[in-house]
N, C-alpha and C positions, 0 to 999 in steps of 0.2 A: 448503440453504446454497449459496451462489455464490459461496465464497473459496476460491480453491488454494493451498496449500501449495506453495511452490517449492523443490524437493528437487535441481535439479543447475539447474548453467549451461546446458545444451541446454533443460533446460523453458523457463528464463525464457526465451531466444530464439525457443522454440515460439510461449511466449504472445506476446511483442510483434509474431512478425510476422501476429497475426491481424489484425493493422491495424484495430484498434479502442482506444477509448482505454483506459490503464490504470492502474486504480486501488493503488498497492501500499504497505505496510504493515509496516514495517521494525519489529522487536520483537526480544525473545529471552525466555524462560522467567522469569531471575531480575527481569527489569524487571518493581515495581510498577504503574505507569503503563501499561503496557503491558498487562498484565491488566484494567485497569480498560476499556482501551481497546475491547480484544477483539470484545464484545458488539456496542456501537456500532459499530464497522466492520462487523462482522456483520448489522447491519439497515442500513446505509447500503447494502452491497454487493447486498443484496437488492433493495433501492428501487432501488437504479443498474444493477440488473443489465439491463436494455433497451439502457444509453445507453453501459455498459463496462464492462472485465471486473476483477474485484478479484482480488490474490495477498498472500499473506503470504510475507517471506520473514525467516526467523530470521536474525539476525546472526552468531549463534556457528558455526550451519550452513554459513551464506553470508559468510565475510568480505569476497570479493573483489567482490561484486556491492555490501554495504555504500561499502567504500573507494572505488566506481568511482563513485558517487554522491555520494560528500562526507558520507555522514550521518556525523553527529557527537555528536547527542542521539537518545533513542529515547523514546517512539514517533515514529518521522517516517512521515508521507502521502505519499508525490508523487504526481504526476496528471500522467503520461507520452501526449501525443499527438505523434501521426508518431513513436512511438520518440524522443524529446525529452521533457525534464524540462518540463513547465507550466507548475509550480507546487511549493509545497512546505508544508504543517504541518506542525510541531513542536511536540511536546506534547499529552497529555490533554487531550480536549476533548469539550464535549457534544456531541450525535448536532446538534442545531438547527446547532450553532457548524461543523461538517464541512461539512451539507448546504450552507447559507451561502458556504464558500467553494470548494465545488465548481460550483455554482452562479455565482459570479461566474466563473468559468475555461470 
C-alpha cells in the first residue's frame, strides 16, 4: 500500500517538500462516505504511485490542516502541485470517476 497516514504537521511538511505531486484524502473514522471511499483511493494511490505520492489525513486528528484547506465536506481529494492546491473532489466516487479527474489535472 502507498498511502501515509498523516500523524503531525512536520509529516505533512515532510511530504510536500518531496516536491512531487500530492495525492491527499481528507476523511475521519465516523464519515460513511469516506469508508466507502478508503479502498478506491487505495488502488488509485497504488496506480499513481510512479506519478505521486498519496496521504490520508483524519480531520478529527488534523483540524488545523482541514481548516487551512477550506474542506468543508468529506471525503474531499485535492491534488497539491508545487505545494499548491490543483484541484479538488468532493464526495464518493468511483475508482474510473478519480482516475478521470486526476487525469485531466
Amino acid at each position: 500500500m502507498n498511502v501515509e497516514e498523516i500523524r503531525s504537521e512536520q509529516h505533512f511538511t515532510d511530504v510536500l517538500a518531496s516536491n512531487t505531486e500530492v495525492l491527499i484524502d481528507f476523511w475521519a473514522p465516523w464519515c460513511g462516505p469516506c469508508k466507502t471511499m478508503a479502498p478506491i483511493f487505495e488502488q488509485v494511490a497504488d496506480e499513481q504511485s510512479t506519478k505521486m505520492k498519496a496521504i490520508k489525513v483524519n480531520i478529527d486528528d488534523m483540524p488545523a490542516l482541514a481548516q487551512k484547506y477550506g474542506i468543508r465536506s468529506i471525503p474531499s481529494l485535492l491534488l497539491l502541485k508545487d505545494k499548491l492546491v490543483a484541484s479538488e473532489h468532493v464526495g464518493a466516487a468511483p475508482k474510473k470517476e478519480v482516475l478521470d479527474w486526476l487525469n485531466e489535472h
